[in-house]
C-alpha positions in Angstrom: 51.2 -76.5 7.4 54.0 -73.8 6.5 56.2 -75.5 8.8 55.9 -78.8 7.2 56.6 -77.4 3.8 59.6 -75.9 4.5 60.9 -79.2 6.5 59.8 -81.1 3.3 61.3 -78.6 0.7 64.9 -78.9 3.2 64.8 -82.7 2.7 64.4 -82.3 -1.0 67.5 -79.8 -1.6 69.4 -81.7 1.4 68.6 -85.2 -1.2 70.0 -83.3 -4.1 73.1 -81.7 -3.2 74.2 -85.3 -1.5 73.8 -86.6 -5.3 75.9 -84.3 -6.8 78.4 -84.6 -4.2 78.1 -88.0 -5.2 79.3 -87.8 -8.7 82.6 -88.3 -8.5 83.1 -91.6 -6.2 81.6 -93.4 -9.4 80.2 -91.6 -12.6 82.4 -94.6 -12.2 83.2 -95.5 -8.2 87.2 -95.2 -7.2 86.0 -97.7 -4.9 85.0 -97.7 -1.1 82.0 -99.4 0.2 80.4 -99.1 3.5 84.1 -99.8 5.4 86.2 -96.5 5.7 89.4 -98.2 4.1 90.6 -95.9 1.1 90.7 -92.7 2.6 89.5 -91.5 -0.9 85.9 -93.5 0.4 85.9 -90.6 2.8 87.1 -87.7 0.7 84.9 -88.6 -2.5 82.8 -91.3 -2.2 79.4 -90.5 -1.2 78.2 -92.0 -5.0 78.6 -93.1 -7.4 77.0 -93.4 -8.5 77.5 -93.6 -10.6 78.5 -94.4 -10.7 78.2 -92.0 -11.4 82.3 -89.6 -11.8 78.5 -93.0 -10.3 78.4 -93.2 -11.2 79.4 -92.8 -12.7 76.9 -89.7 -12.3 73.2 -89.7 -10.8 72.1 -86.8 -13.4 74.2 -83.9 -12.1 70.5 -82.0 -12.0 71.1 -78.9 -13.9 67.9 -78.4 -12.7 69.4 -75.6 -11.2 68.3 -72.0 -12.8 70.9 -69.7 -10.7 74.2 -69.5 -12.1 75.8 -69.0 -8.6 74.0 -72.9 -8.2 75.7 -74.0 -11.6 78.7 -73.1 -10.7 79.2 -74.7 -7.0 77.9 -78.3 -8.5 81.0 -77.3 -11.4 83.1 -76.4 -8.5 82.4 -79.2 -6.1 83.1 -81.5 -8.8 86.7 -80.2 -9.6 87.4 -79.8 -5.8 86.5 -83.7 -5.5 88.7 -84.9 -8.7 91.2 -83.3 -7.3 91.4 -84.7 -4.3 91.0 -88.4 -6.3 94.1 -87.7 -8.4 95.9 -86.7 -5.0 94.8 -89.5 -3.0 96.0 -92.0 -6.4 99.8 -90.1 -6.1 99.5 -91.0 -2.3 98.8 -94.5 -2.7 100.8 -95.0 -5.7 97.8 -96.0 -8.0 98.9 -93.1 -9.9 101.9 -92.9 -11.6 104.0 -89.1 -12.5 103.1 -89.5 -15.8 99.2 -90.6 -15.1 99.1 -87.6 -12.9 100.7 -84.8 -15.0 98.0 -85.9 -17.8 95.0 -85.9 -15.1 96.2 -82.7 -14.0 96.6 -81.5 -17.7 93.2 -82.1 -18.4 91.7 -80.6 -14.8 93.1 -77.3 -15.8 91.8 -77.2 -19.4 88.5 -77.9 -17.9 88.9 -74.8 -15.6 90.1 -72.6 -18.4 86.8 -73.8 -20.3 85.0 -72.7 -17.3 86.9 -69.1 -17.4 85.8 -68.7 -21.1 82.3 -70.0 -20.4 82.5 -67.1 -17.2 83.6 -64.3 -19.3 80.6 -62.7 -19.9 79.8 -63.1 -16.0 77.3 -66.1 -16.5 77.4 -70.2 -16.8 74.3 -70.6 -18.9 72.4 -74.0 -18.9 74.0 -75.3 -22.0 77.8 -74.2 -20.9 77.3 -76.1 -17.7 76.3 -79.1 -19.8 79.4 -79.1 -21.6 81.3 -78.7 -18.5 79.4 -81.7 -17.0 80.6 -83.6 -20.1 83.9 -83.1 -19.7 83.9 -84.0 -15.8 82.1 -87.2 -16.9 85.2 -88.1 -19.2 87.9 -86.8 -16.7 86.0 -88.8 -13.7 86.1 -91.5 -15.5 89.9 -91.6 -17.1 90.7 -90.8 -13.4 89.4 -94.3 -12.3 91.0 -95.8 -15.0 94.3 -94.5 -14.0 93.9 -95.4 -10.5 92.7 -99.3 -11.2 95.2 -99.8 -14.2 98.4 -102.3 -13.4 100.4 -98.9 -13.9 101.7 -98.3 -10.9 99.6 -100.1 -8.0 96.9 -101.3 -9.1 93.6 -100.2 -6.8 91.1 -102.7 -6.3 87.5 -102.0 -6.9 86.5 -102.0 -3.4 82.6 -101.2 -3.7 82.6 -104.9 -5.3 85.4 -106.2 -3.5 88.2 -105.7 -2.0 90.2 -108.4 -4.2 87.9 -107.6 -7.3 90.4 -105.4 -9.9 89.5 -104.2 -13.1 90.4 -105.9 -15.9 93.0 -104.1 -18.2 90.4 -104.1 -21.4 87.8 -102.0 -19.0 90.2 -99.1 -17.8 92.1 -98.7 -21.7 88.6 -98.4 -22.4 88.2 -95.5 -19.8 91.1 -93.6 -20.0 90.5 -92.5 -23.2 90.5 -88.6 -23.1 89.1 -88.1 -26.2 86.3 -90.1 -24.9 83.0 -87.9 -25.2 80.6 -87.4 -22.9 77.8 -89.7 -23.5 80.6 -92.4 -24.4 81.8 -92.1 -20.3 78.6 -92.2 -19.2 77.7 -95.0 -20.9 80.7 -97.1 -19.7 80.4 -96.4 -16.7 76.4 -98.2 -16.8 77.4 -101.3 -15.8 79.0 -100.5 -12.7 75.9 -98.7 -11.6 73.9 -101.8 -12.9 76.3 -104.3 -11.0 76.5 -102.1 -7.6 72.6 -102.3 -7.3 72.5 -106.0 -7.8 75.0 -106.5 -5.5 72.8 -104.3 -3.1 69.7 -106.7 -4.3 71.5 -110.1 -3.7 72.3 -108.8 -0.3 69.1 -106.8 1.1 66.4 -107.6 -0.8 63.9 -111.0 -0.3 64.5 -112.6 -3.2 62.8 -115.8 -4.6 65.3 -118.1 -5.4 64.4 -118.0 -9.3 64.8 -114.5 -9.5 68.1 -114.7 -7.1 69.8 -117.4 -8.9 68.7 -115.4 -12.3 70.3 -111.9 -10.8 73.2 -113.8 -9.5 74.0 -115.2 -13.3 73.7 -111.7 -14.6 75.6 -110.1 -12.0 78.2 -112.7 -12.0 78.8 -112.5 -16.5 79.0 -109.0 -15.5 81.6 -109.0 -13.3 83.6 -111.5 -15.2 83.4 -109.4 -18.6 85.1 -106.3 -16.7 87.1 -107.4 -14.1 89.5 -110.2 -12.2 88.7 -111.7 -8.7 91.7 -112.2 -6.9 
């Protein structure tokens, strides 16, 4: 009985720490699907999602109550938009300018963090605002990266000749942005990765496909271009 406990509690902290991994692939999704194209697929991507950045962001769980816990889900989450704003200046989706800005705002977020440390402690509520601000910066970070500054990335989890549409990412590179505002932008990528998921897995009556198709597809047309 122990034994099974302790195999059950594994899987549930194992499930966790994959979605806040995840955070920063989507909060708003730099893209990659199931095929290992972008290398940033491999270095980021295991959300979204948000879509999270998921998606943009599956709720970051500040469920934790250690602040040695708070602090590696902040950590992991500036380790992995760093490597995004890397891979865009490798590619070319990012351009000197875009980059000095991203990296501008990455290291006001870690001063933040060195304030909020001072006192030897990330409380609940200091994390929160921490969160916030990752939300915005994972989310001005895909903007960057899918503008027509520079080269223009495609949004590969929805295609790989699907690119946003210019009123989308002006939307989302907003720094000033807060973060409720990101996370709510970023919903309708979440909503149209899991239809895409349903039109392609589930068993669908052809009502209710032809009526998820409509949605998905008004979606997809309101944010971005297929090419």
């Amino acid at each position: 009985m122990k034994k099974t406990m302790l195999m059950l509690a594994a899987a549930v902290i194992f499930g966790l720490g994959t979605a806040l991994v995840a955070q920063d692939t989507g909060n708003a999704g730099d893209g990659a699907g199931k095929k290992k194209a972008p290398k940033e697929a491999r270095a980021t991507a295991k959300d979204n999602a948000v879509a999270k950045d998921k998606a943009p962001d599956s709720k970051d769980a500040v469920k934790d109550h250690s602040g040695k816990k708070r602090d590696a889900v902040v950590d992991k989450r500036q380790d992995n938009q760093s490597k995004r704003i890397q891979h865009g200046v490798n590619k070319g989706y990012l351009t000197p300018d875009e980059a000095k800005g991203l990296q501008d705002q990455q290291q006001k977020i870690t001063a933040m963090e060195s304030t909020y440390k001072a006192d030897g402690k990330l409380t609940k509520d200091e994390c929160g605002q921490l969160k916030d601000a990752l939300n915005v910066a994972s989310a001005n970070i895909w903007a960057e990266k899918h503008d027509t500054d520079g080269k223009q990335m495609p949004a590969y989890r929805l295609g790989k000749n699907v690119t946003a549409k210019d009123s989308l990412t002006s939307q989302l590179s907003n720094q000033n942005m807060t973060g409720a505002e990101a996370k709510a932008l970023t919903g309708d990528f979440k909503n149209m990765l899991d239809m895409k998921r349903s039109l392609s897995a589930d068993d669908l009556s052809a009502g209710v496909r032809a009526k998820k198709q409509a949605d998905y597809d008004a979606l997809l047309n309101k944010y971005y271009e297929v090419r």
